[in-house]
Residue, then its C-alpha position, 0 to 999 in steps of 0.5 A: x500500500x505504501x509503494x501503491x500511494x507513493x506512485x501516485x503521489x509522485x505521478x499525480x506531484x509531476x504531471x502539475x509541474x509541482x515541487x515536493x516544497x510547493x505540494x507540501x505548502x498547499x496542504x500544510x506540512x514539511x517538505x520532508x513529509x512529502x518525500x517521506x511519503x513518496x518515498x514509501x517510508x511513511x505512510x499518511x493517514x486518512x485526513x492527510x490522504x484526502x488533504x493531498x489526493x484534494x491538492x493533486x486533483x483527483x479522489x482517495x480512491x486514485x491515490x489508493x489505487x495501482x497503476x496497473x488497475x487503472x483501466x481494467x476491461x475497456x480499450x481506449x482510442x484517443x490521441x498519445x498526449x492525453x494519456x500524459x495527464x493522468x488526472x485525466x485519465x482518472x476522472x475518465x475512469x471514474x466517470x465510465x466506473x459510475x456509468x456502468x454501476x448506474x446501468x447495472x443498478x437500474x437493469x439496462x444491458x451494455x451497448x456496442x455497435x457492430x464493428x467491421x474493419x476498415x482503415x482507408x477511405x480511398x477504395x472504400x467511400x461507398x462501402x463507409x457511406x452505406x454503413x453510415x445508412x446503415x447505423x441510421x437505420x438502427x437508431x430509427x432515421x430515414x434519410x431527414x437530418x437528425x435534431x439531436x444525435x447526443x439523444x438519439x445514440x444514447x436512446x439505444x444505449x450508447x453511453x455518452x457523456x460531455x464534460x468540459x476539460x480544459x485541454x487543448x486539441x482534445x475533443x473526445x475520445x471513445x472505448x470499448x468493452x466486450x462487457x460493458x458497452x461502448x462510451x464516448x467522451x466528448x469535451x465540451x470546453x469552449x467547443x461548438x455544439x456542432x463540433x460536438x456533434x461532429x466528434x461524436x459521429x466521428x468516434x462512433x467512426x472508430x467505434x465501427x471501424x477500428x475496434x482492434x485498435x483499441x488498448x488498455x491505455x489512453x495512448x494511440x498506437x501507429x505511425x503517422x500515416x496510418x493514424x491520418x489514414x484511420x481519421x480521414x475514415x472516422x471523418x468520412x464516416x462522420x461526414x455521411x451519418x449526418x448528411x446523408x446522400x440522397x437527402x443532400x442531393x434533393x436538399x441542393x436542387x432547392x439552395x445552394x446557400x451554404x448557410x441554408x443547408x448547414x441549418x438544415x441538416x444542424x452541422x457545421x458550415x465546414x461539414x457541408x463543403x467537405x460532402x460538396x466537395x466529395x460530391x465534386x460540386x465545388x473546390x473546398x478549399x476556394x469555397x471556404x475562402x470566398x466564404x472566410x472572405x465575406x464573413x470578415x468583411x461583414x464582421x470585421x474579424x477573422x473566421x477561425x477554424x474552431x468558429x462556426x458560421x452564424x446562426x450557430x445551433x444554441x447550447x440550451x438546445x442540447x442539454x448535457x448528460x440527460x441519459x446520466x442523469x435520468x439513470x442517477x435519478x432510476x438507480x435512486x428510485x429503486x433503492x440502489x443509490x443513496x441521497x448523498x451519492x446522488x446528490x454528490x453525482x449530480x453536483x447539487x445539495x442533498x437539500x436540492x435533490x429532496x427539493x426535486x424530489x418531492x416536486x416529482x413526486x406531486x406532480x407524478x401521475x399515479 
């Protein structure tokens, strides 16, 4: 235990970029304390525990547990860097943990989509496009675009959460277990709803395609050629899930306007120059320009690449978490969760959630 707490209070020390001096300051004790501890030669007690597991940022249960169990049964696919900020990496596990209590609680089976090989797009577009159709199929869609797809994915059990985390290039990532289901990540942090949503048909992308590339780690294997190679899949995937063929076609005989079409299908401006550009109609890179172009001279500033093109699709519009939190509320209900654990996962007071309750319970119908 000793050699377990001294690990991670070393990894956990690091990966802030603080000195023993500056982690023994913040909680109150000797420098000496610090090393003795990291150095397995003392052992802290429980306050000091919590005082230290607070200061690093992550739980008691992270500092207590070893490395080695720190992603027990799901595969992970998500880019190399993430996986050097193990703070992170265990929130992310503490997240998926809770996730599958809560379904097991309430009786709700895992899911995982159908998976089938694929690791290139040249040769292979029709072949992602039908099974693009084809998962459109299995959430109950035609060919009309798809109002939420954060609801409607998790109405069939894909688990899904969206979280704001302040770290750059991450936009999500995705894992997988044989046992429990599939779980996508999607960072929320100053990102676009449409970003969002594209991100989200993107992992579902790798969840389909590059099932055996998933590792019991948040580090992404490969060279990078091949790396490329597999995101241009996902994103193509991505590309027809929400703008399906036949209805960008019919769609296009009515507007050429670009603003017309991304809010009929509710994605980003850039998503729909991308199936225009596939579709051979119009030349990306010089479509996006003149459109660059106009929009600084309208609002005398630069569209970047992380902006969207207005009207963008309203956050409200797309409330964070519903499936998490209704299953919170069920395990609740039946017993299997008690006031202050729910409370404490829906981040509000246990005064709050009595509150909420009894209000449910007035107006329910008997």
């Amino acid at each position: 235990m000793k050699e377990t707490i001294a690990a991670n209070l070393i990894r956990y020390r690091k990966s802030l970029r603080l000195s023993q001096e500056q982690l023994a300051e913040i909680v109150g004790m000797t420098r000496q304390s610090i090393n003795n501890y990291e150095n397995a030669k003392t052992l802290p007690d429980s306050k000091t525990l919590s005082a230290l597991a607070r200061a690093l940022g992550v739980t008691l249960d992270d500092l207590l547990r070893p490395e080695s169990e720190e992603l027990p049964n799901f595969r992970f696919r998500a880019h190399a860097s993430f996986g050097n900020n193990p703070q992170f990496v265990a929130q992310v596990l503490r997240m998926l943990e809770t996730y599958n209590t809560l379904e097991q609680a309430v009786g709700l089976p895992p899911y995982t989509p159908e998976s089938t090989p694929c690791y290139q797009v040249e040769g292979n577009e029709k072949r992602i496009a039908e099974i693009a159709s084809r998962f459109r199929r299995c959430l109950g869609l035609g060919e009309a675009p798809i109002s939420n797809l954060f609801e409607t994915v998790e109405e069939i059990g894909l688990k899904v959460l969206r979280v704001p985390y302040p770290i750059k290039g991450l936009f999500g990532l995705s894992a997988c277990s044989d046992a429990q289901g599939a779980f996508v990540l999607i960072n929320s942090h100053d990102i676009t709803i449409e970003r969002q949503l594209f991100t989200l048909a993107h992992e579902i992308g790798h969840l389909i395609f590059h099932r055996n590339e998933y590792h019991n780690t948040l580090i992404e294997e490969g060279t990078k050629v091949q790396d490329k190679a597999r995101e241009n899949v996902a994103d193509c995937f991505a590309g027809h899930l929400l703008v399906p063929q036949a209805e960008l076609e019919r769609i296009y005989q009515l507007t050429t306007n670009i603003v017309k079409l991304k809010q009929h299908f509710r994605v980003s401006y850039q998503v729909i120059l991308t199936r225009l550009a596939q579709m051979e109609i119009i030349d990306y890179a010089k479509e996006k320009a003149k459109i660059c172009a106009a929009y600084k001279k309208q609002h005398s500033s630069s569209l970047k690449n992380t902006m969207e093109l207005p009207p963008q699709l309203k956050p409200e519009d797309f409330p964070e978490n519903e499936r998490y939190q209704q299953l919170i509320w069920q395990a609740l209900k039946l017993g299997k969760l008690s006031e202050m654990k729910a409370a404490e996962l829906l981040d509000i007071t246990v005064e709050k959630l009595r509150v909420y309750r009894q209000d449910v319970e007035i107006y329910a119908i008997s």
